[in-house]
Backbone as a printed PyTorch tensor [residue, N CA C, xyz], in Angstrom:
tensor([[[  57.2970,   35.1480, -146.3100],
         [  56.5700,   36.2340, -145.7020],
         [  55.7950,   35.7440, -144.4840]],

        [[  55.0240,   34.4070, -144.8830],
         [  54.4690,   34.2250, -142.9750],
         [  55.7870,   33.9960, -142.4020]],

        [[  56.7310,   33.4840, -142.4800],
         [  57.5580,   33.5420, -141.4730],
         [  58.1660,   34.5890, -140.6490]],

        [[  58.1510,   35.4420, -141.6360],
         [  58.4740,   37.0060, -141.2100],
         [  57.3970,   37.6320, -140.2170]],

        [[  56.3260,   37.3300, -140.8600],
         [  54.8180,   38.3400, -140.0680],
         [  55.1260,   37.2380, -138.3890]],

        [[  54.9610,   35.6730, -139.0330],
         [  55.1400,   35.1050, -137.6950],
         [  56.0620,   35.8620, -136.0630]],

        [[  57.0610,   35.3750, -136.4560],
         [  58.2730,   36.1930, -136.0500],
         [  58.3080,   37.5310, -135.3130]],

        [[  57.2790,   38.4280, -136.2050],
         [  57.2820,   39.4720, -135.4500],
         [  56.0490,   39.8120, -134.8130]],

        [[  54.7820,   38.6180, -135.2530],
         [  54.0120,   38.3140, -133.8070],
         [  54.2540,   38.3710, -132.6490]],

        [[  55.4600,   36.9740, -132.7350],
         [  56.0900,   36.1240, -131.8890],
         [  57.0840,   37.7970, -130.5860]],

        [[  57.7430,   38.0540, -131.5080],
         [  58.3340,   39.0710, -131.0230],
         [  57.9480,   40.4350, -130.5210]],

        [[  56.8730,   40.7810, -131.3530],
         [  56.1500,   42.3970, -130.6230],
         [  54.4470,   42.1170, -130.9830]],

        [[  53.9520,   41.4220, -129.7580],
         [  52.5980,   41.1480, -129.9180],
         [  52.0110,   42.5370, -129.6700]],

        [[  52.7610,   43.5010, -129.2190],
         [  52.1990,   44.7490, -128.5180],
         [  51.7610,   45.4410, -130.1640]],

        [[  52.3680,   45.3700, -131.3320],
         [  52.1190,   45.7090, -132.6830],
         [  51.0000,   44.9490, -133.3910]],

        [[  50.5210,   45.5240, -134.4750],
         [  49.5250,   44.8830, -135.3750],
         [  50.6470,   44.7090, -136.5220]],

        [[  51.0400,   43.7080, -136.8920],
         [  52.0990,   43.2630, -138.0380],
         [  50.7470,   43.1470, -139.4790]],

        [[  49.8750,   43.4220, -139.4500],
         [  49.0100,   42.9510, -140.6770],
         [  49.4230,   43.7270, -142.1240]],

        [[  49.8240,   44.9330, -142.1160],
         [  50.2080,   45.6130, -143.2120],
         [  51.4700,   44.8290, -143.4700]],

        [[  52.0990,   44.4420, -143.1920],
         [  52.9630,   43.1740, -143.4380],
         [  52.7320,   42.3190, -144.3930]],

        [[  51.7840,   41.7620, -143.8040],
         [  51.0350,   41.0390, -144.3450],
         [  50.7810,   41.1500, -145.9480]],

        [[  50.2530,   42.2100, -146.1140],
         [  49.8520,   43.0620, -147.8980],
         [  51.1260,   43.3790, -148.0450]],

        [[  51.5740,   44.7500, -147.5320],
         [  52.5560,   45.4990, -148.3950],
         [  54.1930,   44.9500, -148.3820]],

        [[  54.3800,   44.0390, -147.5860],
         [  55.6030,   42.9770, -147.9110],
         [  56.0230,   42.7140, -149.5230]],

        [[  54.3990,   41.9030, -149.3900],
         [  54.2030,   40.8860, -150.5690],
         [  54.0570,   41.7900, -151.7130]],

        [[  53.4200,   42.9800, -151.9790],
         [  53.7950,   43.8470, -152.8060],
         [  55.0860,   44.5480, -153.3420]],

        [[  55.5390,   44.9520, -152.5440],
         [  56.7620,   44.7140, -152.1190],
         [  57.9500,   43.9340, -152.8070]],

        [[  57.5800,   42.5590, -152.9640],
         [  58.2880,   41.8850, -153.0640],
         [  57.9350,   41.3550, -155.1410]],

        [[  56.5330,   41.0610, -154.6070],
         [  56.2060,   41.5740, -155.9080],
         [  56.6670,   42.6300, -157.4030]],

        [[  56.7280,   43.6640, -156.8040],
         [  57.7190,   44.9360, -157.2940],
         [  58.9640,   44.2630, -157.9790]],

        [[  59.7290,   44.0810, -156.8890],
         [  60.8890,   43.6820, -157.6140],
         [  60.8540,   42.4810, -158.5270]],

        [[  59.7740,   41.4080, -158.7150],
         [  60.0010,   40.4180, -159.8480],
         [  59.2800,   41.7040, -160.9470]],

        [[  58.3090,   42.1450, -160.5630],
         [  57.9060,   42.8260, -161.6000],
         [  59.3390,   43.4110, -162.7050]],

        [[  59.8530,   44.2580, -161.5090],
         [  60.7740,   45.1610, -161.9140],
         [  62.0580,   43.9510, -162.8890]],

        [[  61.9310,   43.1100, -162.2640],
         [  63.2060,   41.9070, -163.0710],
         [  62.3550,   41.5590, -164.2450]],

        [[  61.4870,   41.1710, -164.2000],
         [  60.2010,   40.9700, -165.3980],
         [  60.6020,   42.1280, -166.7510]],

        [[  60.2070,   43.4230, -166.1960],
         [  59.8640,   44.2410, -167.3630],
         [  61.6500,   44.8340, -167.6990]],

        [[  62.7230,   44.6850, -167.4220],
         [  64.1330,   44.6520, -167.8340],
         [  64.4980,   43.9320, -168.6270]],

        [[  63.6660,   42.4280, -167.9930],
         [  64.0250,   41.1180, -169.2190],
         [  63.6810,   41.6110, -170.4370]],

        [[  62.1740,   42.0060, -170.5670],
         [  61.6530,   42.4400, -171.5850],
         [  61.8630,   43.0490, -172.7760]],

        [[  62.2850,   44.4070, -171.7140],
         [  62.9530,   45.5660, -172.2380],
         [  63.9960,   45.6930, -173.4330]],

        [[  65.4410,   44.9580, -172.4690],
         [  66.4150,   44.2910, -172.7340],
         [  66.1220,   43.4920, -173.8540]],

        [[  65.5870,   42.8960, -173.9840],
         [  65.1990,   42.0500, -175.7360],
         [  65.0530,   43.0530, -176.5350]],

        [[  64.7520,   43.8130, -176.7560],
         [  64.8660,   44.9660, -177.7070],
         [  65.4590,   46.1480, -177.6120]],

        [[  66.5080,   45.4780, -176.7610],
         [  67.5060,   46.9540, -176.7170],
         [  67.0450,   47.9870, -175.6200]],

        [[  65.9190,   48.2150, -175.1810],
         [  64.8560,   49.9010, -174.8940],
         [  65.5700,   49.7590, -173.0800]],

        [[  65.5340,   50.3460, -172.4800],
         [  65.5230,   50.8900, -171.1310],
         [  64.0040,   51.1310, -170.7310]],

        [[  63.8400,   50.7050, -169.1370],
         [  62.4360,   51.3110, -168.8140],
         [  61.9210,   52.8380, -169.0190]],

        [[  63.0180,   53.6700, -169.0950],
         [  62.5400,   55.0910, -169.0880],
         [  62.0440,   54.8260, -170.6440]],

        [[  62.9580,   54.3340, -171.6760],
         [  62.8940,   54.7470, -173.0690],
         [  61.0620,   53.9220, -173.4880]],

        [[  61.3260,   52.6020, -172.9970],
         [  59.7460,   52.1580, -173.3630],
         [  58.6090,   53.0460, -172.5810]],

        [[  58.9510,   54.0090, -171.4170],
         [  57.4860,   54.6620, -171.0190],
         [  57.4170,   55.6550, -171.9010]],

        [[  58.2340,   56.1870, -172.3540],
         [  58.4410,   57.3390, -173.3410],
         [  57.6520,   56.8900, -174.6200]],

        [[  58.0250,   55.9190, -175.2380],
         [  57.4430,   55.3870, -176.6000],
         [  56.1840,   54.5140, -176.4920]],

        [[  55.6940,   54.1090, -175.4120],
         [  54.2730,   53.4900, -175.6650],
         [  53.6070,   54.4980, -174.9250]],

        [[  54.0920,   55.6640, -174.3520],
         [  52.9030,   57.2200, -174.4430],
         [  52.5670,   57.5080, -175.5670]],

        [[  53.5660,   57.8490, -176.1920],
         [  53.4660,   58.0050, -177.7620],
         [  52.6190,   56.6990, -178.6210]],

        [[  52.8260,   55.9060, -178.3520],
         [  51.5200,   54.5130, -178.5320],
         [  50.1990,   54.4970, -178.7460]],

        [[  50.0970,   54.9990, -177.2250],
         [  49.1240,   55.0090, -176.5860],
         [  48.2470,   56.1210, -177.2940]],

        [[  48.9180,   57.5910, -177.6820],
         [  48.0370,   58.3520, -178.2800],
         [  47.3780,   58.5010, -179.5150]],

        [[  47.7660,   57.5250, -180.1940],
         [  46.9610,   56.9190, -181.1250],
         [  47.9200,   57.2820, -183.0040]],

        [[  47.2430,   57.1830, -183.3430],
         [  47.5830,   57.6430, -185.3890],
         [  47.5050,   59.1980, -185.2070]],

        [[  48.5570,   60.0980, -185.2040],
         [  49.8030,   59.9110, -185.8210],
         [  51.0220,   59.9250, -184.2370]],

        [[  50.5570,   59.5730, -183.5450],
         [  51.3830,   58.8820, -182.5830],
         [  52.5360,   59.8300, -182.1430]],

        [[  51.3880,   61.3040, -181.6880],
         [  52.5300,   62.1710, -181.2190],
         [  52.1780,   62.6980, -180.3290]],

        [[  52.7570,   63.5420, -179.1700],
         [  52.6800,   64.3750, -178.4270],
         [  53.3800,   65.4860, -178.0430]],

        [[  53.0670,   66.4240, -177.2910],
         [  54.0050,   67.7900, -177.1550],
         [  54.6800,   67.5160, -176.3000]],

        [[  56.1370,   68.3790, -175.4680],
         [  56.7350,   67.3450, -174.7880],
         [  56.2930,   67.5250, -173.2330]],

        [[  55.0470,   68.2020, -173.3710],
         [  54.1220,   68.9300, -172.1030],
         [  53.3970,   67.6990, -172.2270]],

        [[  53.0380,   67.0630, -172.5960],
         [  51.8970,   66.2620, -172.6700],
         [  52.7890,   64.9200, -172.2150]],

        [[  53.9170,   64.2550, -172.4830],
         [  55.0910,   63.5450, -171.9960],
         [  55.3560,   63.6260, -170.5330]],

        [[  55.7610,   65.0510, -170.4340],
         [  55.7350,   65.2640, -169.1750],
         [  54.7700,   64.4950, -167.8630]],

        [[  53.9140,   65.0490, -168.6250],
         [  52.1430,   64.6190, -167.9170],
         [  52.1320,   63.0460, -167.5180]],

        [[  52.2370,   62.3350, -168.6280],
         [  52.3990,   61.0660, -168.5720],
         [  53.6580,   60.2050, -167.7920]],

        [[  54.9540,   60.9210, -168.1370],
         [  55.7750,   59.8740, -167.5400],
         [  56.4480,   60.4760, -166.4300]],

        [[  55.8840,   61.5100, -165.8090],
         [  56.1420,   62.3270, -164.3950],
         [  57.6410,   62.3020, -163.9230]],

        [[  58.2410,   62.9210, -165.0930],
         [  59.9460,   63.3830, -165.0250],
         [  60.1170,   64.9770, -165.5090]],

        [[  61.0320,   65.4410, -164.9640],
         [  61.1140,   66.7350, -165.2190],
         [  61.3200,   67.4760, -166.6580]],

        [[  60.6770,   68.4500, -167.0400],
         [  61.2190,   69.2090, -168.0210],
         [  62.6640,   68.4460, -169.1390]],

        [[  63.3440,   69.0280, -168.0720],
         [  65.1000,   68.9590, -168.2540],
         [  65.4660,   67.4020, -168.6300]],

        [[  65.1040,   66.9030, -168.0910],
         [  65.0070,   64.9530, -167.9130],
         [  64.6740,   64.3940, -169.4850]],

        [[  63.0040,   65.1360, -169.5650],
         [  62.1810,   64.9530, -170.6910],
         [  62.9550,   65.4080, -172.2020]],

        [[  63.8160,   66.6230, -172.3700],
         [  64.2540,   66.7690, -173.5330],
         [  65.7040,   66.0710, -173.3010]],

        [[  65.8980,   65.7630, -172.6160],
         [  67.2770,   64.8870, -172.4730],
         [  66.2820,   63.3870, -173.2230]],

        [[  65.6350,   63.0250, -173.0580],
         [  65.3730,   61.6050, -173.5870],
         [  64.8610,   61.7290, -174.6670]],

        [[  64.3930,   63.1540, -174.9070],
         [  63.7470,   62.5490, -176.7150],
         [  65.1030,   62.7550, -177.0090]],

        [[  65.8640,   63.5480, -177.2050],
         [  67.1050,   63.5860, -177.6650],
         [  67.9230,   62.3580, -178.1300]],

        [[  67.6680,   61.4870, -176.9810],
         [  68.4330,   60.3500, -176.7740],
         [  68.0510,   59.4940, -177.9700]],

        [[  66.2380,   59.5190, -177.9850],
         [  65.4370,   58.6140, -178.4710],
         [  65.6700,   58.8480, -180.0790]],

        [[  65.7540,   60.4310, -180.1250],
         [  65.6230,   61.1650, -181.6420],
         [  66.9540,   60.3370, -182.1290]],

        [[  68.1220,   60.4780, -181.6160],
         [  69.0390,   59.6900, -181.8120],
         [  69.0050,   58.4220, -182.4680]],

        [[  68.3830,   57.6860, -181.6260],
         [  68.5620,   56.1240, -182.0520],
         [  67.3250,   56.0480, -182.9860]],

        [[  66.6700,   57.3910, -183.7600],
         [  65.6960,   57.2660, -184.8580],
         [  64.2360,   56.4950, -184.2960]],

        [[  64.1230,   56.5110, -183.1700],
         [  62.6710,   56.0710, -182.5280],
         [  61.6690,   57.1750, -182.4900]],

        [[  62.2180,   58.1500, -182.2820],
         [  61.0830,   59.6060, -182.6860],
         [  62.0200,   60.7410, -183.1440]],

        [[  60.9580,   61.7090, -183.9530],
         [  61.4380,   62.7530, -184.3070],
         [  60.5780,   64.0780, -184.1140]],

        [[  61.2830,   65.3250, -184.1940],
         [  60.7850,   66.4060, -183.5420],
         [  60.0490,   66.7940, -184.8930]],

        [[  59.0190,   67.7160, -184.5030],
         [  58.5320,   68.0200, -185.8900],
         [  57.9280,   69.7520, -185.3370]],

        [[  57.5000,   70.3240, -185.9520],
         [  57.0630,   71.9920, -185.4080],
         [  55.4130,   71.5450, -185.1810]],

        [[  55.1840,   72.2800, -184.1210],
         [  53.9390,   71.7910, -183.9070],
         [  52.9160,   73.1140, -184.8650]],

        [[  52.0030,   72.5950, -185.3870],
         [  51.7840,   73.6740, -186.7110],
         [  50.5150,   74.6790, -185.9180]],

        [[  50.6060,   74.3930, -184.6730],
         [  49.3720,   75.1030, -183.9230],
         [  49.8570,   76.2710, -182.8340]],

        [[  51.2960,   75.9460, -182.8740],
         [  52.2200,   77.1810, -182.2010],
         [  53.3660,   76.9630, -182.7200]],

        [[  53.4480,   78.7700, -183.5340],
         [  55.0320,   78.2380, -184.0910],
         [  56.0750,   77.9400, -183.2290]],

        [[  56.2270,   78.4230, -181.9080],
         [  57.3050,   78.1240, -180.9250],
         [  57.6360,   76.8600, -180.1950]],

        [[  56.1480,   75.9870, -180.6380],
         [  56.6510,   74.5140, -179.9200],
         [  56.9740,   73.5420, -181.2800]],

        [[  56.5840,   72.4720, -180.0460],
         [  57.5160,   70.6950, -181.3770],
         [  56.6480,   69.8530, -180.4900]],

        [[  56.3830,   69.0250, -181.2610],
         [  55.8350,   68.1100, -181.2520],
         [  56.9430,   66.6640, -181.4730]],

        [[  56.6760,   66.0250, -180.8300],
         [  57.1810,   64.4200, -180.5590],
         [  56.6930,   63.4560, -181.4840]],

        [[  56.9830,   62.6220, -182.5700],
         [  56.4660,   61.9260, -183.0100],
         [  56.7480,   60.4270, -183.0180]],

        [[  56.0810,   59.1090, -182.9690],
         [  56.5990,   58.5030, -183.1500],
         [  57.3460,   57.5880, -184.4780]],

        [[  58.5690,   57.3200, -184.7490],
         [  58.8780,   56.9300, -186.4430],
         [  58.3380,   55.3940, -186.1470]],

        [[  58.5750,   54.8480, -187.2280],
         [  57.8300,   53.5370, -187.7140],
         [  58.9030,   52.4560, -186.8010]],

        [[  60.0870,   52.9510, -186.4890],
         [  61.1740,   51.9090, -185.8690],
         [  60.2380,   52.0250, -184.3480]],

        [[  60.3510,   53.2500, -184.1690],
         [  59.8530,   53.4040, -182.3180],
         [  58.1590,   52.7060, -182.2840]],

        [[  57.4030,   53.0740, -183.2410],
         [  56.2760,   51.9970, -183.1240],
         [  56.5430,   50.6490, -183.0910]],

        [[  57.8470,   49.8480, -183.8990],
         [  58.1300,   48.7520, -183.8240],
         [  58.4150,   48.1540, -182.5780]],

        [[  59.0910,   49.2990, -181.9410],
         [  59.3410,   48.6690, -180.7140],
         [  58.9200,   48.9490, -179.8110]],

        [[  58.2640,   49.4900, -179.5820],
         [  57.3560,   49.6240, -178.9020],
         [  55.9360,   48.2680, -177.9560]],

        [[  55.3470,   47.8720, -179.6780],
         [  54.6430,   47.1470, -179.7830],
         [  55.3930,   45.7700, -179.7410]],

        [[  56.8270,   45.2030, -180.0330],
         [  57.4590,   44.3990, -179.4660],
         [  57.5360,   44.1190, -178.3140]],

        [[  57.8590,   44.8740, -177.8050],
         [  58.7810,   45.4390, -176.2180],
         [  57.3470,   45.0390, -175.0080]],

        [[  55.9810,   45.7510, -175.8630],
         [  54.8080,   45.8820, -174.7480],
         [  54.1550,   44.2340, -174.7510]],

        [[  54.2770,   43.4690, -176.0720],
         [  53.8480,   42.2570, -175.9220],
         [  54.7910,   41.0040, -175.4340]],

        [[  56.5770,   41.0730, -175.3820],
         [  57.0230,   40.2950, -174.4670],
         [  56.9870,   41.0230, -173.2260]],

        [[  56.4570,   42.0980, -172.8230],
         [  56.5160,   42.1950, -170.8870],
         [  55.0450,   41.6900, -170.8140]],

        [[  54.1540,   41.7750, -171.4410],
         [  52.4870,   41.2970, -171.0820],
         [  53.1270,   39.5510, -171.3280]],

        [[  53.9780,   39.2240, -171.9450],
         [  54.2690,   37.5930, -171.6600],
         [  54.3690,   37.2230, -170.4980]],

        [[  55.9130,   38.3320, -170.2920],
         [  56.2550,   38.2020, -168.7610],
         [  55.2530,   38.6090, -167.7680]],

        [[  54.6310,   39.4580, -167.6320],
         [  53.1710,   39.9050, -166.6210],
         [  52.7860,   38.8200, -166.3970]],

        [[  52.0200,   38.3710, -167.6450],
         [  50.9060,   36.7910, -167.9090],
         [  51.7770,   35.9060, -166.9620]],

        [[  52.8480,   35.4450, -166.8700],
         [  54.3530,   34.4490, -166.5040],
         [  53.6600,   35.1010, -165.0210]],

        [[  54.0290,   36.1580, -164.7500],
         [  53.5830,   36.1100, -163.1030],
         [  52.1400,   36.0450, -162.2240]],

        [[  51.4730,   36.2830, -163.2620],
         [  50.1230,   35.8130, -162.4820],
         [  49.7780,   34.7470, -162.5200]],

        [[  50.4760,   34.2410, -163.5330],
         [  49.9400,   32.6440, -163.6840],
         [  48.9640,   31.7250, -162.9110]],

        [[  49.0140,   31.7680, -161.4070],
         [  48.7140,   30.8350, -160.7540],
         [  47.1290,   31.4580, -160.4360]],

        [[  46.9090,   31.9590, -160.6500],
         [  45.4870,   33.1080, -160.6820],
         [  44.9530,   32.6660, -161.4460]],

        [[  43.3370,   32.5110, -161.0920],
         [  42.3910,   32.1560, -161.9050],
         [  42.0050,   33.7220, -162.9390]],

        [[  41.2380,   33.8700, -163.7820],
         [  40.2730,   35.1440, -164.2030],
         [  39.9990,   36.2180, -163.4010]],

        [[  39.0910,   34.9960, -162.2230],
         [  38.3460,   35.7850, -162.1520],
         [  39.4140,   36.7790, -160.3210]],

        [[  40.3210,   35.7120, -160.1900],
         [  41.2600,   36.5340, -158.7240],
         [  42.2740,   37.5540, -159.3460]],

        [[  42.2040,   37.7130, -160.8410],
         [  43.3900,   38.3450, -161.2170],
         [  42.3710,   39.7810, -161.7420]],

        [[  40.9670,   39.6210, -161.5750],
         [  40.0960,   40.9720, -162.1040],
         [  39.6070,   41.4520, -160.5480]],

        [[  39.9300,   40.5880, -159.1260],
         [  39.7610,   40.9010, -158.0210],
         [  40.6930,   41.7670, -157.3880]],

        [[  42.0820,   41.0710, -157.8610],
         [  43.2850,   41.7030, -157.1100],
         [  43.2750,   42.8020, -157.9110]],

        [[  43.0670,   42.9620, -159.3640],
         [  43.0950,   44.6830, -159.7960],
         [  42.2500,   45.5480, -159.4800]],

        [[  40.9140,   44.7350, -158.8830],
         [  39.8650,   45.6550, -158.3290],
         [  40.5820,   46.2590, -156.7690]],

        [[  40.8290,   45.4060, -155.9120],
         [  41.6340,   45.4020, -154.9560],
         [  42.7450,   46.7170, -154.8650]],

        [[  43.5170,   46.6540, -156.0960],
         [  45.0780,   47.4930, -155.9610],
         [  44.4170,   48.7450, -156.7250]],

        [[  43.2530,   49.1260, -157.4100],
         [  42.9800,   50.1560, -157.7550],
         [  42.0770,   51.1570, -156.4230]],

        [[  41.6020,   50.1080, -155.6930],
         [  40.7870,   51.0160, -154.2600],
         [  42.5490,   51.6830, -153.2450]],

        [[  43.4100,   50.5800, -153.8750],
         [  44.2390,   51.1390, -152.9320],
         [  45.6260,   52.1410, -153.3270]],

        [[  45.4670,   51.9790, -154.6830],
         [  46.4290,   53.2910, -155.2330],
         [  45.0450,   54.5440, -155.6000]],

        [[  44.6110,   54.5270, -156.1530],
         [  43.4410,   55.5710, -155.7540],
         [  43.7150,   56.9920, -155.4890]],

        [[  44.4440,   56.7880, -154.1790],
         [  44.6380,   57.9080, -153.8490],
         [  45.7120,   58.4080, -154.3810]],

        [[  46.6910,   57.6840, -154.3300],
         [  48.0870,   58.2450, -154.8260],
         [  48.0750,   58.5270, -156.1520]],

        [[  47.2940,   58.3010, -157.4010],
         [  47.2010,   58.1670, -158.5370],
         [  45.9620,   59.6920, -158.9670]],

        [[  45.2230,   60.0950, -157.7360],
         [  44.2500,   61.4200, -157.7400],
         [  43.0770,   60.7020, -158.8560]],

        [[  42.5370,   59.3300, -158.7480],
         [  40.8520,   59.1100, -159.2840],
         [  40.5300,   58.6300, -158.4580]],

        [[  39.4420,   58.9250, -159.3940],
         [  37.8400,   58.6420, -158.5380],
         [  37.5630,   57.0090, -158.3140]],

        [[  37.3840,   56.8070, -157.5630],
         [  36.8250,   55.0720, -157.3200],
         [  35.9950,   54.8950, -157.4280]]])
């Protein structure tokens, strides 16, 4: 990456190359990430769509369900998308539909004891792999750079800073 920013010093001084600088390396970042959390994944079988799907469901605690409005919310895919994957998921016995007892016309998402399994597999070898890439970071530059990347997704994400 300095060689790159160099380069196009060198070449269009009339430009400010500094966002270069950051969003390269992010950038570039991304994609080990993205090779990172496949490795992961891939150890337990799951796809990235299928693990955001099941550690929402995680995430919401005992009895580890949600409506598929509330899915939606979380893993920002369409409707149509969304019952295509529990489907998928209901399938391979990682969740099951259940009537939601607070409107007879909906369902509720649950998670089964396999999809908690893997879930909680799946989320502690990618935090291996995560840990594997920050490595070279002290504490206290790895609670800087998240202070850092939260002033700067912020906006795109709609909180408050």
């Amino acid at each position: 990456m300095d060689r790159l920013v160099a380069a196009w010093r060198r070449e269009r001084p009339d430009l400010d190359v500094e966002p270069l600088e950051v969003l390269s390396r992010v950038s570039r970042l991304a994609r080990h990430l993205d090779r990172a959390r496949r490795l992961a994944f891939a150890e337990r079988d799951l796809e990235p769509w299928e693990f955001d799907v099941l550690t929402a469901l995680r995430r919401a605690g005992d009895p580890y369900q949600l409506s598929p409005g509330q899915l939606l919310t979380q893993t920002l895919v369409t409707s149509g998308t969304m019952t295509n994957r529990i489907d998928r998921l209901a399938k391979k016995g990682l969740v099951e539909r259940l009537p939601d007892p607070s409107d007879r016309r909906g369902v509720l998402v649950r998670l089964t004891g396999a999809g908690q399994r893997q879930a909680d597999e799946a989320l502690a070898r990618l935090l291996e792999q995560e840990r594997a890439l920050l490595g070279d970071l002290t504490a206290g530059q790895r609670r800087e750079l998240a202070a850092l990347l939260r002033v700067l997704t912020a906006p795109f994400d709609n909180i408050p800073i």
